[in-house]
C-alpha positions in Angstrom: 30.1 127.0 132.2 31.4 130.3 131.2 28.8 133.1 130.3 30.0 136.1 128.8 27.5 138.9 127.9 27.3 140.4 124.6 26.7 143.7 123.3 25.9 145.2 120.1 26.9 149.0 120.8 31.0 149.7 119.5 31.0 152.3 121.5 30.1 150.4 124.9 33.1 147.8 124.2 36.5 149.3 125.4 39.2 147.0 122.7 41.1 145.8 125.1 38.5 144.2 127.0 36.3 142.8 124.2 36.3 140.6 121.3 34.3 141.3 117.8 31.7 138.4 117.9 30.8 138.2 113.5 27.5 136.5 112.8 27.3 132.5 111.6 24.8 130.0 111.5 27.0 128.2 114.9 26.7 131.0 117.1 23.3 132.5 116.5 24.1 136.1 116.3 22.4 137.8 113.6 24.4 141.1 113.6 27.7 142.6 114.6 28.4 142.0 118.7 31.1 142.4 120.9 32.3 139.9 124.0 32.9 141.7 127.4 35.7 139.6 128.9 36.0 142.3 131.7 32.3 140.5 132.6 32.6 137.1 132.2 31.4 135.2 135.0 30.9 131.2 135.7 27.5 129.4 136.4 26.7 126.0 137.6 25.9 123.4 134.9 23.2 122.0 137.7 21.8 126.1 137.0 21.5 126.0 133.3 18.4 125.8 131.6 18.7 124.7 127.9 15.4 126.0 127.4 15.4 129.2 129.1 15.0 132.1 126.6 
């Protein structure tokens, strides 16, 4: 699985390295956010916990 992290600060995201996450009912942002593909990093599917908050 791929985990990217997410930030809600413009002004943290350099353009060329993030993409403009807009809020929907599927992705369960409620505002404004921004991808960091210069952090994306991979985790185990054996690691991830559904029902971690």
């Amino acid at each position: 699985m791929l985990v990217v992290p997410l930030i809600r600060d413009e002004g943290l995201a350099h353009r060329s390295f993030a993409e403009r996450i807009e809020p929907t009912a599927d992705n369960g942002a409620d505002t404004t956010c921004w991808a960091l593909a210069h952090h994306v990093t991979g985790v185990s599917l054996r690691r991830d916990n559904p029902h971690r908050i």
